[in-house]
C-alpha positions in Angstrom: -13.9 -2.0 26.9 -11.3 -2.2 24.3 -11.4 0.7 21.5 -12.8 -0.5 18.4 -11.6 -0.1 14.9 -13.9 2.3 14.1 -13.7 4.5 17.1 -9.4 4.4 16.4 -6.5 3.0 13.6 -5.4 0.0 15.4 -2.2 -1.4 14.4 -1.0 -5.0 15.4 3.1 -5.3 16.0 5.3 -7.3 15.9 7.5 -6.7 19.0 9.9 -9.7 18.7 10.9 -9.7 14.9 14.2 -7.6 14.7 17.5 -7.3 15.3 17.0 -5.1 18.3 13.4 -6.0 19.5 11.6 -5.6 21.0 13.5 -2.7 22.8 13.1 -0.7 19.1 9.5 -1.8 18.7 8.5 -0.1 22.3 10.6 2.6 21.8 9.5 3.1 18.0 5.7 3.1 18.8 6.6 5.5 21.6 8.4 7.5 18.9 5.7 7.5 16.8 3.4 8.8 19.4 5.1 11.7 20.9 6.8 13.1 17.5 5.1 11.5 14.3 1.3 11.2 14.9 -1.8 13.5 13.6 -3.7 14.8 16.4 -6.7 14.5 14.2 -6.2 10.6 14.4 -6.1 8.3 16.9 -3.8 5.4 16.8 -3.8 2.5 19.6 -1.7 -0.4 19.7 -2.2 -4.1 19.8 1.3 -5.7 20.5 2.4 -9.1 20.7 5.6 -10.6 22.2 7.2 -12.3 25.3 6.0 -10.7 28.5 9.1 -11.3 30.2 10.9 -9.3 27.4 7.8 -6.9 26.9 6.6 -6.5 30.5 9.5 -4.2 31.8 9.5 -2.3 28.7 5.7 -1.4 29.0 6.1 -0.1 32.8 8.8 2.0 31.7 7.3 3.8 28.4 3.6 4.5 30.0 2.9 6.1 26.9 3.0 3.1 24.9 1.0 0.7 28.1 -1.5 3.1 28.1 -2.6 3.8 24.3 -2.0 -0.2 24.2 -3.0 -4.1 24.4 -0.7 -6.4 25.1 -0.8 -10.1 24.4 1.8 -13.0 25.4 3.0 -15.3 22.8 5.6 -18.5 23.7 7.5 -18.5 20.4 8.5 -15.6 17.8 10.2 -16.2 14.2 13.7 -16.4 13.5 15.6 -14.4 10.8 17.3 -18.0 10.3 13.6 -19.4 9.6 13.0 -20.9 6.5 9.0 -19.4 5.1 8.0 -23.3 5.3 10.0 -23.5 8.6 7.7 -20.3 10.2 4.1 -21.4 8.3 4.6 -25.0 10.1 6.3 -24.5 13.1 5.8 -20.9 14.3 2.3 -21.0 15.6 1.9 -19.4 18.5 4.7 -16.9 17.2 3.9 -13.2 17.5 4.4 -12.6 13.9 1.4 -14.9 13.3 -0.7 -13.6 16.2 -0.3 -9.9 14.5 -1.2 -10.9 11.2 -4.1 -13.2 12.4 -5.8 -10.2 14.7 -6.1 -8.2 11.4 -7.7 -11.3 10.0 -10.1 -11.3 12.4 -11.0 -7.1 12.0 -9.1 -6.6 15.5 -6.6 -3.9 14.0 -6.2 -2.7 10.7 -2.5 -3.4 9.6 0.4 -5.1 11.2 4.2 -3.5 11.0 7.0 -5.9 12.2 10.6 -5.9 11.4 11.1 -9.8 11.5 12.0 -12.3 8.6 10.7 -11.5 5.1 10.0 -14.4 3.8 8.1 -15.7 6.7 6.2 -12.6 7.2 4.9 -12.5 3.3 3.9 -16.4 3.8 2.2 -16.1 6.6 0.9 -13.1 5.6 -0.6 -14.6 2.0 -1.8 -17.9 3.7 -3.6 -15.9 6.3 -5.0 -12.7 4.7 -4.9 -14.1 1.5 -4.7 -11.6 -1.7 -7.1 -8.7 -2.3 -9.9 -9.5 -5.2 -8.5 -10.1 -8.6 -4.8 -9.7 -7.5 -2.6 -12.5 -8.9 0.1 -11.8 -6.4 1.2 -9.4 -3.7 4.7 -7.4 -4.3 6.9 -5.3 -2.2 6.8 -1.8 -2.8 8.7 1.0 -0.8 9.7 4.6 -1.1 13.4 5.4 -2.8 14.4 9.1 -3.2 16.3 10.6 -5.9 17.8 14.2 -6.8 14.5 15.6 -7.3 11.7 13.5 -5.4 10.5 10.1 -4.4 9.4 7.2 -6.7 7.9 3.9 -5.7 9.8 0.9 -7.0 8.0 -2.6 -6.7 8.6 -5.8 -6.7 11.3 -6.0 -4.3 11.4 -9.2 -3.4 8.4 -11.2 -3.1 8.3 -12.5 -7.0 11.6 -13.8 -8.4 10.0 -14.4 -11.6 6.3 -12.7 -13.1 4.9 -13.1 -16.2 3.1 -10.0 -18.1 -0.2 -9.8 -16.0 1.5 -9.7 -12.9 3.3 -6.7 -13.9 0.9 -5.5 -15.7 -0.9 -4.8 -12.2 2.3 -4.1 -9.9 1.8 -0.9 -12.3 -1.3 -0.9 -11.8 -1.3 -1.0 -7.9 2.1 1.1 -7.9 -0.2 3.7 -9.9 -2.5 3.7 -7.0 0.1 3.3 -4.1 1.8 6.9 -5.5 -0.8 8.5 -5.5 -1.4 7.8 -1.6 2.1 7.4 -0.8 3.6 10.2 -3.0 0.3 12.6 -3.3 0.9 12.5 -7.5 -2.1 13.0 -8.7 -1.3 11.5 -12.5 1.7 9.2 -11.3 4.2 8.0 -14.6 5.2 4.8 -14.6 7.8 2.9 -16.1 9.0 -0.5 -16.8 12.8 -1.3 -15.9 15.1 -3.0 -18.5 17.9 -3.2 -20.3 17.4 -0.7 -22.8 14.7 1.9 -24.0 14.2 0.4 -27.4 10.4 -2.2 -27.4 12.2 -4.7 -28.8 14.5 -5.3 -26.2 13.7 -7.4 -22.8 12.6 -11.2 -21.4 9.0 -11.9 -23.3 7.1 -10.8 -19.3 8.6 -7.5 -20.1 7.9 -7.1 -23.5 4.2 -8.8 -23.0 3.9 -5.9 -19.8 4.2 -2.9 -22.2 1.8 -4.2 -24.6 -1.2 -4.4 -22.3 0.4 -1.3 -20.1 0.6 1.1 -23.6 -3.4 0.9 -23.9 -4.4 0.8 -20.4 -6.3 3.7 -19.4 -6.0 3.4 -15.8 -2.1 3.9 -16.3 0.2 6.8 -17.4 2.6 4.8 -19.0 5.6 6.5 -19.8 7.6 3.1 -21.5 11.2 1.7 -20.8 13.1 2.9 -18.3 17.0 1.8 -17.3 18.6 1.4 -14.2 21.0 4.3 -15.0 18.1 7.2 -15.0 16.1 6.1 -12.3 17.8 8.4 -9.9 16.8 11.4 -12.1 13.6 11.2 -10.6 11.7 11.8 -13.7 9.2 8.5 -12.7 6.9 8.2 -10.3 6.7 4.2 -10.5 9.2 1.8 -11.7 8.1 -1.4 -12.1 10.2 -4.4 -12.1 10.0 -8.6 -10.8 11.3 -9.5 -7.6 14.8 -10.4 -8.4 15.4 -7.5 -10.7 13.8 -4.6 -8.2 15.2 -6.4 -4.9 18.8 -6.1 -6.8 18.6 -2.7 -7.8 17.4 -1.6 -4.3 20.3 -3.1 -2.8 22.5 -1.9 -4.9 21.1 1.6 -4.9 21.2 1.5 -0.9 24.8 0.4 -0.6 26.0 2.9 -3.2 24.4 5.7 -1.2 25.5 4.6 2.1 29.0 4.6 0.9 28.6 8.0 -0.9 27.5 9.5 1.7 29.9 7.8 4.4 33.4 9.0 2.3 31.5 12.9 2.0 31.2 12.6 5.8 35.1 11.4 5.6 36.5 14.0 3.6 34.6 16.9 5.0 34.1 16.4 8.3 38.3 15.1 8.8 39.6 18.3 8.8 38.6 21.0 11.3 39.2 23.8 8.9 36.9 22.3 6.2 34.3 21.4 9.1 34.4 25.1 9.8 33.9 25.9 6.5 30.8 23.5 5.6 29.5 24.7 8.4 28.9 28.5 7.5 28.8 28.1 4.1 27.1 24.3 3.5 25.6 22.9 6.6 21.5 23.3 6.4 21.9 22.1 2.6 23.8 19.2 3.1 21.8 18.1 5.7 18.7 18.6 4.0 20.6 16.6 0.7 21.9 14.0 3.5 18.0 13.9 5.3 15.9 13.1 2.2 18.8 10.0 1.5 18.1 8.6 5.2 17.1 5.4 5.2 15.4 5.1 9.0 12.7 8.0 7.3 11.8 5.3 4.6 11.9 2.1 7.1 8.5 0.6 5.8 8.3 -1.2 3.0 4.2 -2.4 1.9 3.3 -6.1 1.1 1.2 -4.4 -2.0 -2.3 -6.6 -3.0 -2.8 -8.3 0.1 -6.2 -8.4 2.2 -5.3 -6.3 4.9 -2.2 -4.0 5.6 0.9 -5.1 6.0 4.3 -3.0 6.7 7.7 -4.5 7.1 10.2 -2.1 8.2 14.0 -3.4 8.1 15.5 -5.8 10.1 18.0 -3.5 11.7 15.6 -1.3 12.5 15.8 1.3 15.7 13.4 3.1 17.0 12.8 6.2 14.6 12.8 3.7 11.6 9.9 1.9 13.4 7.9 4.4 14.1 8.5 5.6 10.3 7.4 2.2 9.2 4.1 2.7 11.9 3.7 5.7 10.0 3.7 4.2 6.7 0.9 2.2 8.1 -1.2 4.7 9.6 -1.2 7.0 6.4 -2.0 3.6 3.8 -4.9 3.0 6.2 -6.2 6.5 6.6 -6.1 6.6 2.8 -8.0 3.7 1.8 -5.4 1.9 -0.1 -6.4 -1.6 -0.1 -10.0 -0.2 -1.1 -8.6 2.0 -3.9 -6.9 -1.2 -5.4 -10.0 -2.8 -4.9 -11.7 -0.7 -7.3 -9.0 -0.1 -10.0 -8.1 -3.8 -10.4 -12.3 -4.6 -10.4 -12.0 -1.8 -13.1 -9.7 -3.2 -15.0 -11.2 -6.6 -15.2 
């Protein structure tokens, strides 16, 4: 008899989306078990793939065959997959199996590291969105010089008018909190200047219902160029905008961080001296910018929990992003929002 939601946190994956799966899946999940897992929580697998691909993995990582399900599927997504392409022609793919076994109560979330777009469209046409909640949005984990903030949207709404980002805030509120453990989270809207004049109307129209909402510490305008002060604990921005920013962010801190590694570590002298005089700082500076400990990003306001971790993803950013999923379901998210967005109505 199979364990049953209640008895464990069961988490559907995706072992097929990826550039390396589903070698990084099975290796990630057995990641997550020996090194990342609470021992006061038990987390079992339901995993969905090609059992030609899978099968051999599964005999050699017991750990992961025996805290797990396995179930064949003939077809997985494409990264080349159009969202309309993957909704009509993708049906026995294991992307959709994952979501659909949270549909039906089987596991609580589903983590995969396949195509975006296909996963939030199949994810909204078969979870649908939580109560009240206009659309779902992207929300992840970005660090700064002092601590972590949550940015969302990052993708999954190009454009949004004011309500819809008058509750990202309001679900990024609530998302920190879990995410984050800020008690009184400040949020902020991202634009082009500080001043409330200045914005598109969706911005402007945001802060006005945002400055006399209860529910949210509003904290105003914020622009691009302070938000790695870390003196917000949400920035909220549409799809386009936040997904830009991200990028932009990430490439600028992989570069960074590739010419320190250049210029310090090229000469053996200056190796040496790091070494005695710099080397558990840097490492802790270089640690807290890693991206494979922030894999997961959340598809925020949807029915049911749903992590996508990157495409390149290896093993320790899955099990990161399994992680991320284990600690929004331990903590009630979706049920928090719930209540907060019914609130607010």
């Amino acid at each position: 008899m199979l364990p049953t939601v209640s008895d464990n946190i069961i988490i559907a994956l995706d072992a097929m989306g990826g550039d390396f799966a589903p070698l990084s899946v099975i290796q990630g999940a057995g990641f997550f078990l020996d090194n990342l897992v609470d021992p006061a929580v038990k987390v079992f697998f339901h995993i969905y793939g090609d059992h030609k691909e899978i099968s051999p993995l599964l005999s050699k990582y017991k750990k992961v065959s025996g805290n797990s399900e396995f179930t064949h599927c003939s077809d997985n997504v494409l990264a080349s997959d159009k969202p309309s392409f993957a909704l009509r022609h993708r049906k026995d793919s294991s992307m959709k199996a994952a979501i659909e076994v949270v549909k039906r109560g089987k596991a609580s979330g589903v983590v995969s590291s396949g195509n975006t777009g296909a996963l939030m469209a199949i994810s909204r046409l078969v979870l649908g969105t939580l109560p009240n909640v206009y659309r779902p949005a992207i929300v992840s984990v970005c660090p700064t010089k002092a601590k972590s903030f949550a940015l969302l949207d990052l993708g999954a709404n190009v454009d949004c008018n004011a309500d819809s980002l008058f509750q990202f805030a309001l679900m990024g509120s609530i998302f920190a909190r879990v995410a984050l453990k800020v008690d009184n989270p400040e949020v902020a809207l991202l634009n082009i200047g500080t001043e409330e004049v200045k914005g598109t109307d969706s911005v402007r129209g945001a802060f006005e219902l945002l400055k006399n909402a209860p529910s949210v510490n509003f904290k105003g305008y914020i622009e691009a160029s302070e938000f790695l002060e870390g003196n917000i604990d949400v920035i909220v921005a549409d799809g386009f905008v936040g997904n830009v920013m991200l990028k932009t962010a990430e490439a600028t801190a992989s570069t960074f961080i590739n010419l320190l590694k250049q210029e310090v570590f090229n000469s053996w002298a200056v190796k040496m001296l790091v070494g005695i005089l710099l080397k558990s700082k840097l490492s802790k500076t270089l640690t807290r910018f890693n991206p494979k400990i922030r894999s997961g990003a959340m598809f925020l306001g949807l029915n049911g929990i749903v992590i996508k971790s990157h495409g390149n993803s290896d093993a320790v950013s899955f099990a990161h992003a399994i992680k991320f999923a284990v600690n929004a379901i331990s903590e009630n998210l979706n049920q928090r929002i719930i209540s907060e967005v019914s609130h607010i109505e």
